[in-house]
C-alpha positions in Angstrom: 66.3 226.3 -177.0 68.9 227.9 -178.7 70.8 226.5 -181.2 74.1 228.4 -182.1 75.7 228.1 -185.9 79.0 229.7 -187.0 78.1 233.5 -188.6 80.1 232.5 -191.9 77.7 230.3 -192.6 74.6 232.9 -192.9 74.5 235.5 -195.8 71.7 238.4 -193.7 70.2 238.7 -191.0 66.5 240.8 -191.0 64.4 240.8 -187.4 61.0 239.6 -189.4 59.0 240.8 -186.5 57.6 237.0 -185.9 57.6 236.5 -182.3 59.7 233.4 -181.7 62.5 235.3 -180.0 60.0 236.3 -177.4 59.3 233.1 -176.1 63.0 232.1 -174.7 64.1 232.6 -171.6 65.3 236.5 -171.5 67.9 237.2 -169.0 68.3 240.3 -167.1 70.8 242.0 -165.5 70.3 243.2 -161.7 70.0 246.8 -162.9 67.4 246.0 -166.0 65.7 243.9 -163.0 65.0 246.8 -160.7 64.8 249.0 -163.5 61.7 246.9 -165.1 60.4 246.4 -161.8 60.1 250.2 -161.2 58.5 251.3 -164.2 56.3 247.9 -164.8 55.7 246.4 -161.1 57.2 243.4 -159.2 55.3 241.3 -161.6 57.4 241.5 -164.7 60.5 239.8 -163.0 61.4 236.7 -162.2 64.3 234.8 -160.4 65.2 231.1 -160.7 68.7 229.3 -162.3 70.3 231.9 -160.3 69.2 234.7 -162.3 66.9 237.5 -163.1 64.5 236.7 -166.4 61.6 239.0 -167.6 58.7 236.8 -167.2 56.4 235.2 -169.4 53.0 235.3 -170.2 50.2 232.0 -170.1 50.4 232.0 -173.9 54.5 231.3 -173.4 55.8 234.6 -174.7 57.5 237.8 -173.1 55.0 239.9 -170.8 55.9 242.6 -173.0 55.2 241.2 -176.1 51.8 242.4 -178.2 50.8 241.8 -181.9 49.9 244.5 -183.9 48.2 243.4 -187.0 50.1 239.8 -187.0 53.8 241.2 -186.2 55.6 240.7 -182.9 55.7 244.5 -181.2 57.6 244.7 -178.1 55.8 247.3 -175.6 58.9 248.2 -174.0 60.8 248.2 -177.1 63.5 251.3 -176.7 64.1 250.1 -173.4 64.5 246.2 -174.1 66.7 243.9 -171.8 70.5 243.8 -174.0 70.2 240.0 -174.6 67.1 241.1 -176.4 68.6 243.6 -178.2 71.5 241.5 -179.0 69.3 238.2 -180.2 70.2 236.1 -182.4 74.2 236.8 -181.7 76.1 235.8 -179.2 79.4 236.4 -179.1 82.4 234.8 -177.1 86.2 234.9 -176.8 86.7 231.0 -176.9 84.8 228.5 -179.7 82.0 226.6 -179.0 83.3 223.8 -180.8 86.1 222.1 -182.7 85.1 224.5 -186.0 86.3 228.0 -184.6 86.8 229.3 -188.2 82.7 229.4 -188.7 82.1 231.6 -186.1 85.9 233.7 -186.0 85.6 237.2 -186.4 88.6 239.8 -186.3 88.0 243.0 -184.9 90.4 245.7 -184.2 93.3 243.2 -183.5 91.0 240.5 -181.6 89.5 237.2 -182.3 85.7 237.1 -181.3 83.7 233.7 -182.4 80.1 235.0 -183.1 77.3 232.3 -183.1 74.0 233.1 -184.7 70.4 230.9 -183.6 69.8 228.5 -186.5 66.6 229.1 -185.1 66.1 232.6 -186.2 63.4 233.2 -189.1 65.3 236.5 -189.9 68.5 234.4 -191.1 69.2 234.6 -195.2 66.2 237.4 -195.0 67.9 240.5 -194.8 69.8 242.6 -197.5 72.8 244.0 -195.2 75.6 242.0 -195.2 75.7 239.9 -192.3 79.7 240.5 -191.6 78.6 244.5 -191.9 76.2 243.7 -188.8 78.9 241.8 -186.5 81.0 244.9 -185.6 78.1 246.8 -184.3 77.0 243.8 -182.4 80.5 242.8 -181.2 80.8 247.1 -179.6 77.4 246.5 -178.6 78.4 243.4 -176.6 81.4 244.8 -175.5 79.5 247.6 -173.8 77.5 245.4 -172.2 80.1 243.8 -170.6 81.9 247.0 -169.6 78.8 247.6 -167.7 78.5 244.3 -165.7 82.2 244.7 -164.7 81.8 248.4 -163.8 78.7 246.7 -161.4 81.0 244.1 -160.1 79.1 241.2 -161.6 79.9 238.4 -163.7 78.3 238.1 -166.8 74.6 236.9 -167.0 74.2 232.8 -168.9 73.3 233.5 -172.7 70.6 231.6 -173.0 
C-alpha cells in the first residue's frame, strides 16, 4: 500500500537497498510484459485488475528480487519495469488532495504535483537535494508517457 505525501515535505531521498519496494504490486506496460516474458519465460508475468504486473515470489517479493549480503539486488536491474525505476514518485497533473502546494512542482512553465511513498525507508536519507531529483524524475515520467501514447495506450494505474 502506498501512501503518497507532498515532496516539500521530505528534505532527500537515498534508495537504501532494503527491499520493501519490491514487495508492491509492479505494473507493467504491454511492451515490458512481452519484453520480460521473452527474455525470463511466461512465468514472470501476470495479468489481473486489468493489467500486466511482474509477479511475485512465495516469500511476497518481486521474482527478480535476490539479497546479496543483506541488500535488496534486483536481477534484472538495467532493464527494470519504469514504475520501478520511478518508485517512490509519482507524479500527476491534478492534486491528490485539498493541499496542492505540498506536492506542486514548476517545471519549464508547468505545474506537476509530485507525491513521494511515506513509506519509503530512503526518505530524509539521502544527501542530494530532493527538489534537484524531481526534474530528472518529472522528464523521466514524461518519457514514459510519450511512449504509452506513441503505443496507443492509456496510462498503466500507479499503484
Amino acid at each position: 500500500m502506498v501512501r503518497p505525501v507532498g515532496w516539500r515535505s521530505i528534505s532527500s531521498w537515498s534508495c537504501i537497498r532494503c527491499g520493501r519496494c519490491c514487495r508492491l504490486l509492479v505494473p507493467v506496460k504491454i511492451g515490458e510484459a512481452l519484453y520480460y516474458q521473452k527474455e525470463y519465460g511466461a512465468n514472470v508475468i501476470e495479468y489481473f485488475n486489468k493489467g500486466f504486473h511482474l509477479k511475485k515470489k512465495g516469500d511476497g517479493y518481486c521474482i527478480f528480487l535476490d539479497w546479496v549480503k543483506g541488500r535488496a539486488h534486483c536481477s534484472i536491474y538495467h532493464f527494470r519495469p519504469k514504475a520501478c525505476v520511478l518508485y517512490p514518485f509519482y507524479i500527476y497533473k491534478k492534486p491528490l488532495y485539498n493541499d496542492s502546494e505540498i506536492a506542486l512542482f514548476q517545471f519549464f512553465n508547468e505545474q506537476y504535483y509530485v507525491y513521494i511513498d511515506a513509506d519509503c525507508t530512503g526518505i530524509n536519507r539521502g544527501y542530494i537535494p530532493i527538489n534537484n531529483v524531481i526534474g530528472n524524475i518529472i522528464l523521466y515520467w514524461m518519457e514514459k508517457l510519450d511512449f504509452i501514447e506513441s503505443e496507443n495506450m492509456h496510462v498503466l494505474k500507479r499503484v
